[in-house]
N, C-alpha and C positions, 0 to 999 in steps of 0.2 A: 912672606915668611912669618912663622909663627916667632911671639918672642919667647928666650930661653928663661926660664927664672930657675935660679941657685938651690932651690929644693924640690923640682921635681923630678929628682932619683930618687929622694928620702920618700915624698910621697907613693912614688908606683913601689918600692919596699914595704912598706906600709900596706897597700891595698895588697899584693900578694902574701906577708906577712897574716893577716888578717883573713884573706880566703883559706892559705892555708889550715888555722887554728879550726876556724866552721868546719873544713871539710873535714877534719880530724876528730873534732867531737862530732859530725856528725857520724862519721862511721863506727868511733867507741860504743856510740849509741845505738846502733843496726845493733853490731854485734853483740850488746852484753841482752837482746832479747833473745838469743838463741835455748834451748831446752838441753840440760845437761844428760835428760834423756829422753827417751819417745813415751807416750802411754796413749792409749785409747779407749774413751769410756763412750757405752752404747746404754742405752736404755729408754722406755718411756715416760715423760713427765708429762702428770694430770691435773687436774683442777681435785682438791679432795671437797671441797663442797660439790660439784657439779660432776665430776669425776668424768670431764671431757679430758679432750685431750690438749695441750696446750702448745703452741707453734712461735717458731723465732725468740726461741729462750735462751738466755745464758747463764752457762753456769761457773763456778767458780772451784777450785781446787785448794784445802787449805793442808797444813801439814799440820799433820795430827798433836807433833811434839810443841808447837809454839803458835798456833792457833791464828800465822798468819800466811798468805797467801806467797 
């Protein structure tokens, strides 16, 4: 038999205490990157010196009123 020791119910509270809190920030965290709305921008971006074309870009979206993202 294994031996009993006096704190470990406080520990296994503890390790589910603590999974719980992860799994809950981690889903705060999914969820606060959803879009409060859809948009879809098309277009082609080129090189202006060489005026190819240019592939696996990214672009960024800013708000016009506060100049950030």
């Amino acid at each position: 038999m294994l031996p009993v020791i006096k704190d470990q119910p406080i520990r296994l509270f503890m390790k589910k205490l603590i999974l719980t809190v992860i799994c809950g920030c981690m889903a705060t965290f999914a969820l606060a990157q959803t879009l409060s709305g859809t948009a879809t921008v098309k277009g082609i971006v080129t090189d202006s010196a060489k005026n190819a074309l240019l592939g696996y870009i990214t672009i960024a979206i800013k708000d016009a009123a506060t100049q950030s993202r």
